[in-house]
N, C-alpha and C positions, 0 to 999 in steps of 0.2 A: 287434629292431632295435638297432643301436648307439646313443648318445646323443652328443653333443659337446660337453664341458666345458671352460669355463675356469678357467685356473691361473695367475695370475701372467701373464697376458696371451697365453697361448699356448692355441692354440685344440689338442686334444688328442683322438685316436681311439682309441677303447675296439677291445676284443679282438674280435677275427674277422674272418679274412680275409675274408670276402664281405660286408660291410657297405654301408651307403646310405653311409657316409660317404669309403670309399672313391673314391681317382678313377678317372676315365674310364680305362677298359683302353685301352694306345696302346701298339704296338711299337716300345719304348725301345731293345732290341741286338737283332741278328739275329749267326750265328753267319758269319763271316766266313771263317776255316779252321780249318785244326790242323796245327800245327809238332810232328814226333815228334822226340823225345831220348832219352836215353840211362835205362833202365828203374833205376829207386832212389827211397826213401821222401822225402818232401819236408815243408819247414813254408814258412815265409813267402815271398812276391815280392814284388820290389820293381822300381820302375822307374828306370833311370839318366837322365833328362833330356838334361844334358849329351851323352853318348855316345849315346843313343836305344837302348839297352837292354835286356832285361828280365833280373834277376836270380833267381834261385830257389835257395833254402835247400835243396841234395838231399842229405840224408845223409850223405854220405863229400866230397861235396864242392861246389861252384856252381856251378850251369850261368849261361855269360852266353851270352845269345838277343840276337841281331839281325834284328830281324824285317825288315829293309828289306832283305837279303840275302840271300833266298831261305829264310831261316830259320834262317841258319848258328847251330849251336852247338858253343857249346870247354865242357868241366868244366874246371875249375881249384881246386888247393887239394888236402890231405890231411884232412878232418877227422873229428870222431868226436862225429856226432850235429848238423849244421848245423839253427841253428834259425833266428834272427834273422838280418838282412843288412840293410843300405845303403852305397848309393854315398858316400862322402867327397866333399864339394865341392870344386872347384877341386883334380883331380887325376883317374888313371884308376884308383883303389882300390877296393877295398868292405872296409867293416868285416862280418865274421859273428861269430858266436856257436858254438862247440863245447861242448855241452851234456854230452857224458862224459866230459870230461876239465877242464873248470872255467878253461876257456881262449877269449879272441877272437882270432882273426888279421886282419890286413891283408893282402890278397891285391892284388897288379896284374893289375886286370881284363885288360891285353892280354896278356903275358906269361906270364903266372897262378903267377909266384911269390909265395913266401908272405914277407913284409917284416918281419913281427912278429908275436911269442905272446906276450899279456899274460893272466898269472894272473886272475881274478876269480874272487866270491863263487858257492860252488856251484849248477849249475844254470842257468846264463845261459840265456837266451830271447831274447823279445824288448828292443826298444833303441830310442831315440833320441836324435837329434843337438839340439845347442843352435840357438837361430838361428844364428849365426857359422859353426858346422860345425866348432870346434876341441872340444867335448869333449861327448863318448857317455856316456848314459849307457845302463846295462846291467841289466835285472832278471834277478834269481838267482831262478826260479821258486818252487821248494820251499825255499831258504834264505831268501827274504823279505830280499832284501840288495841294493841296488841299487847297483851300481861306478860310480863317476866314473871317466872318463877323458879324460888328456889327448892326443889325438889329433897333432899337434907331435911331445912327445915319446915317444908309445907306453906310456904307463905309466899303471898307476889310480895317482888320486889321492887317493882315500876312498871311505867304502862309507858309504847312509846305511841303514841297519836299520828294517825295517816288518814286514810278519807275512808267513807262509810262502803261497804259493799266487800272487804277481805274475804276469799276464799282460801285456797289450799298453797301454803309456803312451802320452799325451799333454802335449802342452805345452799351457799354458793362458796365460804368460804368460814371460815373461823366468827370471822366480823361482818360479814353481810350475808342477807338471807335478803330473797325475795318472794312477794307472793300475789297470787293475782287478784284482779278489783273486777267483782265482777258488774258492777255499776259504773265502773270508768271506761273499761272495755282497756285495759292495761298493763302491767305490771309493775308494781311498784320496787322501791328499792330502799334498805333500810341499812342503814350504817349501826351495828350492835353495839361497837365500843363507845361510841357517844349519844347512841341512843335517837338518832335523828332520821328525816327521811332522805334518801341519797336520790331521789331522780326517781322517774316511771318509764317504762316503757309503753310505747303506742302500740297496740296490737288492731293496728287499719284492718278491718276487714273478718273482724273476729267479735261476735257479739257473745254475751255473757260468760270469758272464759272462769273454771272452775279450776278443773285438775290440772295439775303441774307437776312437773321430774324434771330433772338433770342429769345429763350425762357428763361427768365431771370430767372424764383426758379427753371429751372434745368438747367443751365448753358449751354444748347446748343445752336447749329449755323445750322444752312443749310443752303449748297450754293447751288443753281441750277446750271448743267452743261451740256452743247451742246450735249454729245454723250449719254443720256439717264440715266444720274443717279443725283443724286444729294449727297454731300459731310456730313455726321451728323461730328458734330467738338464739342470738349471737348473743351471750349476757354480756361478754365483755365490749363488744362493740355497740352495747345499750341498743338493739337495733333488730326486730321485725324482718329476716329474710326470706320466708317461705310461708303460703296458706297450703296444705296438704288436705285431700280429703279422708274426711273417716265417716264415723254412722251419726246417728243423731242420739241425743239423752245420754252424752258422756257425765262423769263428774269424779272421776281419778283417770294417773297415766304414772303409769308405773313402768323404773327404766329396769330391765332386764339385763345388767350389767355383762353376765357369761355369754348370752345372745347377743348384746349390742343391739337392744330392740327395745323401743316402746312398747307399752301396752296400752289399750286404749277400750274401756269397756261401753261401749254401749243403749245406756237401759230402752229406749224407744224403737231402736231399728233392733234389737237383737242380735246385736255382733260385737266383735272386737277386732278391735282394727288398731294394726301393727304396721309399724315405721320403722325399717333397720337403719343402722348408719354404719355403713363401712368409712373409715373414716371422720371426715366429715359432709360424706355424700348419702343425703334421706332417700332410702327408698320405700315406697306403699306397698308394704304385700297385701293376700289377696284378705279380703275380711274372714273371721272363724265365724262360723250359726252359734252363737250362746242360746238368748231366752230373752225374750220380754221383759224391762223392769230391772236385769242385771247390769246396773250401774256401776258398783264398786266391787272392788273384789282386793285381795290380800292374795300374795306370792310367796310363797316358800320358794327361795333361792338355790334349795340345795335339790333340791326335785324336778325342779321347774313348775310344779303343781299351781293353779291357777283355783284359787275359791271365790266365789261369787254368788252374792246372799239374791236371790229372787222369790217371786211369787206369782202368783196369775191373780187379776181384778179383775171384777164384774162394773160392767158398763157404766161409768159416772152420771149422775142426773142433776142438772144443771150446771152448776161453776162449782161442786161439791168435787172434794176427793173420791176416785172410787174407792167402794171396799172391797177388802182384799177376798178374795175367798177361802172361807174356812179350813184350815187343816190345809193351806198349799205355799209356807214360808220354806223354804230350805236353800240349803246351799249346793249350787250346781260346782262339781269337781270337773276340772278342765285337765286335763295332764297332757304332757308332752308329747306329740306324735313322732320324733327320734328315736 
């Protein structure tokens, strides 16, 4: 049986997914449809608010999805190796990431010209925006270099230097953002207003974490990680208090601010696996069936709408990627069982 310990006030579930401490199995998303698009390798989604949206990181370029419109999508952009994306506030842009060539562009989402290429530090990925929305920042994965930029005038403004292996950041406050190392097996921590590193966190027991959220009035983190559990982190107490399990082939976790719920997608086991916090007491609900390969997905906030870009592959042969099969990219729609 599991046990339930406390940490610093937060009530905390020990490893296994079929525990007493578990909560009540309740049909949180049932799968709503599937929007097919245009077949190509994908990383992050994100969702446009403003414009009601969905964005998706595909390879050579970004698909914008409008789900209210029968499903319409446009590609738009040239690029080479789309990783990271978000919508630019108060405009119809998105900033991406181009991962082979050491460059982000500004794309207009309606249009879908490309407005600007700014240089940055090798291996951009993932990004995020200040609160204001004027300046990006940008992790350079394998170069461990995170670009400022000023979004205004299109241009970095500085790079602050951490260690190689940056995945997926968070804002923690005004002046610090943190994000996880997936080569350190950590969290690092980043002082904005002087540009420096503030500290790491040790995530014991957590190998390659990716995705990362914050649940800001109770000061938690979750990091997802490769071998089946995901990381709960005290930011302010710099400190590791929970391994929770989830599925396997995570790489976003997105907080669910109205629910007070993680989300946690999947792509290997095919599920998503959800962590409420009452409080600051983590509980594991029961995992949702997505799909194979549905790693990231993008939240509409105001629906509770769940988008998650997958596909189906044919059998890999040797240490090769499989390929994908023909005509089966789409985006699986998750909506709210409430």
């Amino acid at each position: 049986m599991h046990r339930l310990t406390r940490y610093l006030g937060i009530a905390l579930v020990a490893l296994g997914a079929n525990g007493a401490n578990a909560a009540p199995a309740a049909p949180s998303f049932h799968v709503e449809k599937s929007i097919s698009a245009p077949d190509g390798r994908w990383d992050f989604a994100s969702w446009d608010g403003p414009h009601q949206r969905v964005l998706v990181a595909h390879g050579q370029d970004v698909l914008v999805v409008d789900p209210s419109a029968g499903g319409e999508v446009r590609a738009i952009g040239k690029l080479a190796g789309a990783h990271g994306l978000l919508a630019i506030p108060n405009s119809a842009t998105v900033l991406v990431s181009s991962g082979h060539d050491d460059s982000v562009r500004i794309l207009d989402e309606t249009s879908g010209a490309e407005l600007t290429k700014i240089a940055v530090a090798a291996d951009p990925d993932a990004m995020i925006l200040s609160a204001d929305g004027h300046t990006a920042y940008v992790m350079g994965g394998d170069s461990g270099a995170i670009s400022i930029l000023d979004l205004t005038r299109g241009v970095e403004t500085g790079r602050i230097t951490l260690k190689p292996g940056l995945e997926v950041p968070i804002l923690i406050s005004q002046n610090l953002l943190a994000v996880n190392n997936e080569q350190q097996n950590e969290i690092e921590l980043v002082d904005l207003a002087s540009g420096k590193p503030a500290g790491a966190i040790a995530l014991a027991g957590c190998k390659a974490p990716t995705g990362l959220a914050y649940a800001p009035e109770q000061g938690i983190a979750l990091s997802s990680c490769a071998n089946g559990v995901a990381a709960l982190v005290d930011i302010a107490a710099k400190r590791m208090v929970a391994l929770l399990p989830i599925g396997l082939g995570p790489d976003t976790v997105i907080w669910q601010a109205a629910k007070s719920r993680f989300l946690v997608p999947c792509g290997r086991s095919g599920t998503l696996s959800i962590i409420r916090l009452e409080g600051r007491h983590a509980l594991v609900q029961t995992d949702v069936k997505t799909e194979p390969s549905a790693r990231t997905a993008a939240l509409d906030p105001l629906t509770g709408r769940l988008f998650l870009p997958a596909a189906r592959f044919q059998a890999a042969t040797g240490s090769e990627r499989p390929p994908m099969v023909p005509g089966s990219f789409h985006l699986l729609v998750m909506a709210p069982a409430e």
